[in-house]
C-alpha positions, 0 to 999 in steps of 0.5 A, a space after each residue: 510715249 514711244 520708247 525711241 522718244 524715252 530714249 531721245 529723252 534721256 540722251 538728252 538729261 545725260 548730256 544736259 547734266 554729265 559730260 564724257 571722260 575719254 580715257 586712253 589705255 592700251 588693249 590689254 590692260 583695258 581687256 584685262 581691267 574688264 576681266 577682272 571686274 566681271 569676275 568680282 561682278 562689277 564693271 569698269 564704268 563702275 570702278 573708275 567712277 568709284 576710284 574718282 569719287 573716294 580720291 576726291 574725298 580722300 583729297 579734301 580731308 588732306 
């Protein structure tokens, strides 16, 4: 298998098994955001997704 076609192959698992989130923010905080991520080694994807999935916990405990 080609790697075009490994790719192809996981385009298609990530739009079969997630969806996009699309997020509006202005230049600087976002510029900043990823920033400050990158200095603490981690990224904004990884953040936010982070944030979401401890407030979804947090919320079923109330």
């Amino acid at each position: 298998m080609t790697e075009k076609s490994n790719y192809a192959a996981q385009i298609k698992n990530l739009r079969k098994n997630y969806v996009r989130f699309p997020l509006d923010l202005k230049p600087e905080v976002l510029e900043e955001f990823k920033r400050i991520c990158k200095e603490n080694g981690t990224t904004p994807t990884t953040e936010i997704k982070r944030f979401i999935a401890e407030y979804c916990e947090e919320m079923k405990r109330d």
